[in-house]
Backbone as a chain_set.jsonl record, in Angstrom:
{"seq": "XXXXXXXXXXXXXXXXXXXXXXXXXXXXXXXXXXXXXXXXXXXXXXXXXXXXXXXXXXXXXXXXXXXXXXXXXXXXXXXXXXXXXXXXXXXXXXXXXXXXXXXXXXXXXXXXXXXXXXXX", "coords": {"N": [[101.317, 136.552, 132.933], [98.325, 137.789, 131.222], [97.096, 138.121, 128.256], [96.134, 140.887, 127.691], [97.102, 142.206, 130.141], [99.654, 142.118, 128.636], [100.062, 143.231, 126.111], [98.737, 146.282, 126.925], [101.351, 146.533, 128.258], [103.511, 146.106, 126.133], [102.782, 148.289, 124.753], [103.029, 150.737, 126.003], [105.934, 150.408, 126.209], [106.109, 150.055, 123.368], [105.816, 153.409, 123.225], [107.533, 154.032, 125.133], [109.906, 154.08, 123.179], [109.704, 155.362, 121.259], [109.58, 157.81, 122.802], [107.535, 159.399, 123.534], [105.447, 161.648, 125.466], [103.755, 161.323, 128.808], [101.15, 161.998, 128.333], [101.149, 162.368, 125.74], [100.628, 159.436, 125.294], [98.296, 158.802, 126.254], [96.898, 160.231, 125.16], [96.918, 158.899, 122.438], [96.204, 156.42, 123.461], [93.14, 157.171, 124.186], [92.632, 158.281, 121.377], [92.567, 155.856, 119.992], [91.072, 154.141, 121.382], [88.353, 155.166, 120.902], [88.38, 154.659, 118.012], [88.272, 152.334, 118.164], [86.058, 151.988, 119.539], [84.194, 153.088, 117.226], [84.353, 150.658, 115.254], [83.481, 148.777, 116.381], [82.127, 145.591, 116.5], [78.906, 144.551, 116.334], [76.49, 142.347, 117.5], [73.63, 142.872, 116.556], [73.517, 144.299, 114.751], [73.786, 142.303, 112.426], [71.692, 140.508, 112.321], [69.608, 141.637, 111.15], [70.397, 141.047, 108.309], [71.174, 138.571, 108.27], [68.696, 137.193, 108.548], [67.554, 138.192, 106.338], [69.251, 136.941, 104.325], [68.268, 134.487, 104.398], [66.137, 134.705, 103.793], [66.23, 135.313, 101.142], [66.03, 133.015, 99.215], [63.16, 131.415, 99.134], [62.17, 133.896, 98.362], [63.03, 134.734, 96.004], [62.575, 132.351, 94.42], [59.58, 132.616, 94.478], [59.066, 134.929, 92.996], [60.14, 134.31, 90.631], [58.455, 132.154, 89.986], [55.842, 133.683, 89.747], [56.512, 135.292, 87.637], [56.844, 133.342, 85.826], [54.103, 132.035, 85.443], [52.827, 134.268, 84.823], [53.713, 135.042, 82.373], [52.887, 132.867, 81.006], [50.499, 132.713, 81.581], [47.039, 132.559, 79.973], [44.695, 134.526, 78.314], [40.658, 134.956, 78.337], [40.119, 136.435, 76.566], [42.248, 136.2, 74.698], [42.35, 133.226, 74.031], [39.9, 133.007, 72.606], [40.222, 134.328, 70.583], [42.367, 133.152, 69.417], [40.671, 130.789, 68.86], [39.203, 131.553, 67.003], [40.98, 132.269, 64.944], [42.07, 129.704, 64.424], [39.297, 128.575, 63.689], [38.794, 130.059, 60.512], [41.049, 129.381, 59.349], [40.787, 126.74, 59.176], [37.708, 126.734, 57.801], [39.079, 128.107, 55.637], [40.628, 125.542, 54.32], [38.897, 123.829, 53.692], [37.574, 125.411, 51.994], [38.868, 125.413, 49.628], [39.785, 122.407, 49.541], [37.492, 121.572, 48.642], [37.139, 123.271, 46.379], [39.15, 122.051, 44.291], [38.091, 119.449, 45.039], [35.778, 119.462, 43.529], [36.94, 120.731, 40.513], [38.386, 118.695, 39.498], [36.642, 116.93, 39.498], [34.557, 118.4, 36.82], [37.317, 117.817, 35.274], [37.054, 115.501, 35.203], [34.951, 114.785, 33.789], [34.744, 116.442, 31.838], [36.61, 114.757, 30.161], [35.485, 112.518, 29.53], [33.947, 112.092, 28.257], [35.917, 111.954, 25.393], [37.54, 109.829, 23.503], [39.856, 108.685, 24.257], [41.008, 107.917, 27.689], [42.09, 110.209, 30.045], [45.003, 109.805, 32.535], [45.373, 110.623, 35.607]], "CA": [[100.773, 137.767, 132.345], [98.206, 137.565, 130.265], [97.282, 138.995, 126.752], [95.702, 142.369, 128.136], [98.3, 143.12, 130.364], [100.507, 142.191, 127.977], [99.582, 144.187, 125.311], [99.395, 147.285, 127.578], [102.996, 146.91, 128.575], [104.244, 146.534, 124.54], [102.063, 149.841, 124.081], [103.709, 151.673, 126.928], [107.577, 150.054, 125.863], [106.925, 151.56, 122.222], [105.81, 154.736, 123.548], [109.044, 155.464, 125.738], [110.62, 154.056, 122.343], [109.271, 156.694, 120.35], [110.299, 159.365, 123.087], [106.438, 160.298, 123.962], [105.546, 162.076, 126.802], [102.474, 160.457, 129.343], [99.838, 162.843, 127.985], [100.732, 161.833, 124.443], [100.554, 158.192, 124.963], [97.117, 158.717, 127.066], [96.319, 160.719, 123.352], [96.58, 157.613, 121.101], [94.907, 155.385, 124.141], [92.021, 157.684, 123.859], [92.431, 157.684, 119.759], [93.21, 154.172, 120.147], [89.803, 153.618, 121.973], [87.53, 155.701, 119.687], [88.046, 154.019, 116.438], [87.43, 150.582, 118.359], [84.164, 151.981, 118.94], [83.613, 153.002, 115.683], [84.404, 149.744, 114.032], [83.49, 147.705, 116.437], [81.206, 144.687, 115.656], [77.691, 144.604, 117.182], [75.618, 141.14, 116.674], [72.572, 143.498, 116.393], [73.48, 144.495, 112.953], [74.158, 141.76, 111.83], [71.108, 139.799, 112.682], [68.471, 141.76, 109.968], [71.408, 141.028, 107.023], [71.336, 136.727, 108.054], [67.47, 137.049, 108.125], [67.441, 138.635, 105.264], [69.759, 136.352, 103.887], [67.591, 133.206, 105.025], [64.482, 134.978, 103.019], [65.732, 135.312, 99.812], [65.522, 132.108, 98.239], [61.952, 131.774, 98.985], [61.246, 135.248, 97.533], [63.611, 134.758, 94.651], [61.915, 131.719, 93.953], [58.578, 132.821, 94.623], [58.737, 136.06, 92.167], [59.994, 133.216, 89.216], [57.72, 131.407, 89.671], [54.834, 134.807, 89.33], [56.623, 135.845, 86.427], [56.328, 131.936, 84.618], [52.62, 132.149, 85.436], [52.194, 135.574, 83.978], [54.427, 134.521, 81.078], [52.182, 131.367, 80.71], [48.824, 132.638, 81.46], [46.453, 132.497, 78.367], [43.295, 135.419, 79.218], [39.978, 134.271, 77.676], [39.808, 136.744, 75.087], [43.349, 135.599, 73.704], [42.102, 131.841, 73.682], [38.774, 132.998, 72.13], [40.896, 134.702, 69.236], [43.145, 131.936, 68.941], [39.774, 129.744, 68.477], [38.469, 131.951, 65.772], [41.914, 132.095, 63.899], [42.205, 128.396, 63.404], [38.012, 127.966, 62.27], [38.893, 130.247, 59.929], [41.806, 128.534, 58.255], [40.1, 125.108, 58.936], [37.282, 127.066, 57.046], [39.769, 128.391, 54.205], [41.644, 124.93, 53.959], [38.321, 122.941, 53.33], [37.151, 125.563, 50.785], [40.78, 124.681, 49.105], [39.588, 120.932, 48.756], [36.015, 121.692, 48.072], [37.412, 123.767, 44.762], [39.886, 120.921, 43.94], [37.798, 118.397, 44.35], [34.925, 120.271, 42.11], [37.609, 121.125, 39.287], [38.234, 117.569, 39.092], [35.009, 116.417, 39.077], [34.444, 118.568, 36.305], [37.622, 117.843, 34.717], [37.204, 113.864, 34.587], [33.519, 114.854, 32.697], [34.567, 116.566, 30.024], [37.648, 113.683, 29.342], [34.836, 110.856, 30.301], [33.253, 111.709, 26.789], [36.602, 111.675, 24.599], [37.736, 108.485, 22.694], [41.113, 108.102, 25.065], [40.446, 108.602, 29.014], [43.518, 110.64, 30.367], [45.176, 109.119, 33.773], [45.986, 111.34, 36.559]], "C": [[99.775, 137.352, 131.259], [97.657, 138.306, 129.179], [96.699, 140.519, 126.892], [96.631, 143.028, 128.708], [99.42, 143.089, 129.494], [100.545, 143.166, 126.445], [99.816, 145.621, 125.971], [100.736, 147.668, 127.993], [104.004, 146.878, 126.967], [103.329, 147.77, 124.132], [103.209, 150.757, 125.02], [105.472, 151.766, 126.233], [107.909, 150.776, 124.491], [106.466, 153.074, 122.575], [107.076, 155.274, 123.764], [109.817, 154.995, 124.015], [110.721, 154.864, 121.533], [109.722, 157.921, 121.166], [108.839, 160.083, 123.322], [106.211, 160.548, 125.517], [103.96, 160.759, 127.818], [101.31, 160.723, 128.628], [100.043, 161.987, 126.017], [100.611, 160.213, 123.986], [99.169, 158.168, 125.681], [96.156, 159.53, 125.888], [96.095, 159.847, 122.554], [96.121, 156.543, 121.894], [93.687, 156.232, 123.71], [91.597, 157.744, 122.444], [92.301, 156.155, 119.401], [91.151, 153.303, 120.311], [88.578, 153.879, 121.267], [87.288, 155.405, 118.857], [87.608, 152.838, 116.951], [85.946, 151.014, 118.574], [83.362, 152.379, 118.288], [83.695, 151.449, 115.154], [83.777, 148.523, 115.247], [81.915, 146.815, 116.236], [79.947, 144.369, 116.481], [76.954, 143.305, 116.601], [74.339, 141.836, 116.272], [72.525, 143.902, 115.044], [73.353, 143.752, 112.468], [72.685, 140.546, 111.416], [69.386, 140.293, 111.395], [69.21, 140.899, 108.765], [71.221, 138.895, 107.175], [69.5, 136.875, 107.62], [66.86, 137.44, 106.71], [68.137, 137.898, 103.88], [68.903, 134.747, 103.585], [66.449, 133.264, 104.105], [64.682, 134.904, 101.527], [65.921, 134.366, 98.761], [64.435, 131.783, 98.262], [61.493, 133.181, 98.096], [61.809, 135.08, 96.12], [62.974, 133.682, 93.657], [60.17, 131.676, 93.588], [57.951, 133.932, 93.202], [58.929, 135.436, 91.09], [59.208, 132.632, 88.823], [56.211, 132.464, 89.087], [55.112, 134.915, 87.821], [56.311, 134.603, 85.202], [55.161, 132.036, 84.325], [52.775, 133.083, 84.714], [52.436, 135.229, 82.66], [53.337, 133.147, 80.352], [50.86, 131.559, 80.332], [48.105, 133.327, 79.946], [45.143, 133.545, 78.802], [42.576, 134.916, 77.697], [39.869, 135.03, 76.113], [41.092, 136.434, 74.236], [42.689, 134.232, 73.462], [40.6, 132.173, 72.663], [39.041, 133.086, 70.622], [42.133, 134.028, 68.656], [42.392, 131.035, 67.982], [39.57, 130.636, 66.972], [39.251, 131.977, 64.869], [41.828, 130.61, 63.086], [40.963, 127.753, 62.845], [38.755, 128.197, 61.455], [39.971, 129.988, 58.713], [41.307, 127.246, 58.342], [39.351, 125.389, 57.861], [37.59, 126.987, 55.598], [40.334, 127.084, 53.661], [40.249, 123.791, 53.166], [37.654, 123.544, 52.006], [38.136, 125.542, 49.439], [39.783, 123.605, 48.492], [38.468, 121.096, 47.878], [36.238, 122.023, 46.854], [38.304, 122.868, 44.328], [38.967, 119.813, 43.761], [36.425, 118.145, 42.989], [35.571, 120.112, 40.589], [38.04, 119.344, 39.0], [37.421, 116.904, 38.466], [34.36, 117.2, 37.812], [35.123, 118.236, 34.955], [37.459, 116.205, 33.381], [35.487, 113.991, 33.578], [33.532, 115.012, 31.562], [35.931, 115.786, 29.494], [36.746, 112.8, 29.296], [34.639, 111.171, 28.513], [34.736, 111.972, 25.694], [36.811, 110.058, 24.481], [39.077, 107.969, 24.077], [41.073, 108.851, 26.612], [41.83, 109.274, 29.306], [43.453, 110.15, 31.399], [45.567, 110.33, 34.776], [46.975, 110.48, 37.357]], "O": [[100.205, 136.617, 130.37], [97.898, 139.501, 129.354], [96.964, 141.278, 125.96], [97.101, 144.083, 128.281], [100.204, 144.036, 129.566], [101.609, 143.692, 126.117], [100.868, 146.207, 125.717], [101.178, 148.814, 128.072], [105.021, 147.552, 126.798], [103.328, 148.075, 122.94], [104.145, 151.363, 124.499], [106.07, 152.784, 125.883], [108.855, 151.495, 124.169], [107.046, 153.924, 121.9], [107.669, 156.219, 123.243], [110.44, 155.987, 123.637], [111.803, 155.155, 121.022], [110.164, 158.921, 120.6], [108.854, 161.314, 123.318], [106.629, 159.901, 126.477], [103.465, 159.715, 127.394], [100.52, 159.833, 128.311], [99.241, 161.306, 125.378], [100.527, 159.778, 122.837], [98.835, 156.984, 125.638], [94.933, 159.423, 125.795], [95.07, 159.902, 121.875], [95.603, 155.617, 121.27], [93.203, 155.827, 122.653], [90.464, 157.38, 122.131], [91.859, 155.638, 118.375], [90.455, 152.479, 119.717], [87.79, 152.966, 121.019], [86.146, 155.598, 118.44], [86.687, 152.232, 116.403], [84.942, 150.578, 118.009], [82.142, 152.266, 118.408], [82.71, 151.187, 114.464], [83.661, 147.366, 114.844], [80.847, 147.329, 115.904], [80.228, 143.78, 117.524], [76.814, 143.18, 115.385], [73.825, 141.17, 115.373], [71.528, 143.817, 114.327], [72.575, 144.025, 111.554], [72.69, 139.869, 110.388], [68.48, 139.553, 111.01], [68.513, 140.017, 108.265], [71.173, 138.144, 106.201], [69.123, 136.664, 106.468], [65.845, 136.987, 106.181], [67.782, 138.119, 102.722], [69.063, 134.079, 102.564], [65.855, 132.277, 103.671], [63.8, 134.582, 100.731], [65.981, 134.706, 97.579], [64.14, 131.677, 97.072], [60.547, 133.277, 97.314], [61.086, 135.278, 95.143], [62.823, 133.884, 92.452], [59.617, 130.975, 92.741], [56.879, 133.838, 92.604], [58.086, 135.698, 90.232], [58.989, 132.412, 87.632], [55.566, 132.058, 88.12], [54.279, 134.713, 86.936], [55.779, 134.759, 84.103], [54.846, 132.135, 83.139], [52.916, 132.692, 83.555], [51.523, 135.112, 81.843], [53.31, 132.768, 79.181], [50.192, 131.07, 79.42], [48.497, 134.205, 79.177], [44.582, 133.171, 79.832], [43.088, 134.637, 76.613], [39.653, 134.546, 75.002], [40.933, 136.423, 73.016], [42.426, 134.17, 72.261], [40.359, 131.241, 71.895], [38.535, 132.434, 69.709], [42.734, 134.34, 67.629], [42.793, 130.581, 66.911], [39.889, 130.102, 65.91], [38.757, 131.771, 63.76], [41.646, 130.333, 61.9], [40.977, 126.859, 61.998], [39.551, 127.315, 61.132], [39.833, 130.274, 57.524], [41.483, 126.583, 57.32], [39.664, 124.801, 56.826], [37.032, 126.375, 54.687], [40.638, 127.197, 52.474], [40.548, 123.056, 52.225], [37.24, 122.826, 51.096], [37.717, 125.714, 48.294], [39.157, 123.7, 47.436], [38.441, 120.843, 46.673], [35.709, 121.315, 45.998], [38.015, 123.034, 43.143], [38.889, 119.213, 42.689], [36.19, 117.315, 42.111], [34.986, 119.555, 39.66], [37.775, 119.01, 37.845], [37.38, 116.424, 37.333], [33.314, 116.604, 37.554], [34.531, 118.211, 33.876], [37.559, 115.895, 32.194], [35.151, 113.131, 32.764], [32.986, 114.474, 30.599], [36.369, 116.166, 28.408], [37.309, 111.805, 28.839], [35.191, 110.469, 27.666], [34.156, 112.432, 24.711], [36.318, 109.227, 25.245], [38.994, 106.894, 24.672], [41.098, 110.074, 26.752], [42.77, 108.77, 28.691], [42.331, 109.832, 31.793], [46.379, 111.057, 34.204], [47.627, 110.979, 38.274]]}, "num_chains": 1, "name": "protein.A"}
């Protein structure tokens, strides 16, 4: 016997066990049969969900990598206004020394003519 007929004959054995008539055991074959082809498993479904599966480390990697770039990219008028920030403290830092080394140069003049030179 094997597992089909066997199966059919432990369906039938608990039927009379239960005390059902023919019609109501030819009721829960037909219920019986219905939900299997609700649930049952089709490779056709299944076959977008692997491909789809297969794609998304390329895309996942692909959109990281967009967003680094974007994250990264410098547009010319930011680099332009980058440039003009640091003249302008190069500017400010040399008119710094320029007045330092002036006030010096003034200061060692008017010590040059005293009797005792001061040391910095």
């Amino acid at each position: 016997m094997d597992k089909r007929a066997a199966f059919k004959f432990a369906f039938i054995a608990r039927g009379i066990e239960l005390g059902l008539t023919v019609e109501q055991m030819l009721a829960n074959v037909r219920q019986a049969r219905a939900s299997q082809d609700k649930t049952a498993f089709d490779m056709s479904s299944v076959k977008p969900l692997v491909g789809a599966a297969l794609m998304a480390p390329p895309l996942v990697g692909g959109a990281a990598a967009y967003v680094a770039r974007q994250a990264t990219d410098a547009d010319d008028v930011d680099v332009q206004d980058i440039q003009r920030q640091e003249l302008t403290a190069t500017y400010q830092r040399m008119a710094r020394q320029l007045q330092r080394q002036r006030e010096l140069r003034r200061y060692k003049q008017e010590t040059a003519g005293s009797a005792r030179p001061v040391r910095l």
